[in-house]
C-alpha positions in Angstrom: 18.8 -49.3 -11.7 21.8 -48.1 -12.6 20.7 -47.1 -16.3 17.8 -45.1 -14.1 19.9 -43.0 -12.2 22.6 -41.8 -14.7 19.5 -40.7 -16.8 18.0 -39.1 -14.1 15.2 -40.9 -13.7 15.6 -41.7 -10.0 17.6 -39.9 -8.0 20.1 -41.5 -5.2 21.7 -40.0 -1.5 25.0 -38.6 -1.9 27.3 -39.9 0.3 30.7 -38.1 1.4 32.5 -35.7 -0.5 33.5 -37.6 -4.0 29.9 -37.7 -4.9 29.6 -40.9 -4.6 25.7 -41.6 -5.4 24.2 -45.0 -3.7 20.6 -45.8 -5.4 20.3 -48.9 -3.8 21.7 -51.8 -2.1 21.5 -56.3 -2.7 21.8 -58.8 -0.6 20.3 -62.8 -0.5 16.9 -62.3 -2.0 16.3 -58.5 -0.9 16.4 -55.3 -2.9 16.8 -52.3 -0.9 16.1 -49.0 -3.3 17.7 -45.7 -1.4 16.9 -42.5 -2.8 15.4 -39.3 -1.9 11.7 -38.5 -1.0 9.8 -37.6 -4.3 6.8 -39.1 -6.6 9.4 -39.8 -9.4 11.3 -41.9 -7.3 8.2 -43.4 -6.2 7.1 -44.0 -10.3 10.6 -45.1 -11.1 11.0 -47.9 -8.3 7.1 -49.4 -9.6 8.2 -49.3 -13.1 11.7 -50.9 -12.5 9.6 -54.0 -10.8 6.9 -53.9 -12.9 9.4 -54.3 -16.3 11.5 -56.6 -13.9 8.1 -59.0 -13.9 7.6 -59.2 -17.4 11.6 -59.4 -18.5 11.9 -62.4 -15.8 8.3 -63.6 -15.7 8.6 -63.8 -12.2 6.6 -61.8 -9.7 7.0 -59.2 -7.0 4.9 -59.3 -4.2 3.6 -55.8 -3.5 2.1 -56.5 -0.9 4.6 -58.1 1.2 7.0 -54.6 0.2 7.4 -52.6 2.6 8.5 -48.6 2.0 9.6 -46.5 4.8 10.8 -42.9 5.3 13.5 -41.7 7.4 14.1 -38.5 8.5 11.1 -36.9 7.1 8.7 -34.2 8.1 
């Protein structure tokens, strides 16, 4: 994820005035991607699970994912 970002690839929320960039957030068993609204972010999050499948050869369950928008028109 963090290889994504600093190529640009997927694009995080600034937060305060260092520029500190959060793209996503771990905890227990959950992954929780935070970035802003836009199709490439949409594309880079599948393809990060989708290569995390075949490195690990474990699976995600898409259906059971849940995406939400906040603060959105």
């Amino acid at each position: 994820m963090r290889k994504a970002v600093e190529l640009g690839y997927f694009k995080g929320i600034q937060i305060g005035e260092p520029g500190i960039v959060v793209s996503h957030l771990q905890y227990a068993d959950d992954t929780l991607f935070i970035g802003e609204t836009c199709v490439e972010n949409l594309w880079c999050m599948k393809a990060i699970l989708r290569w995390f499948e075949l490195i690990s050869g474990l699976k995600v369950k898409f259906h059971k994912s849940k995406l939400y928008g906040i603060n959105l028109e």
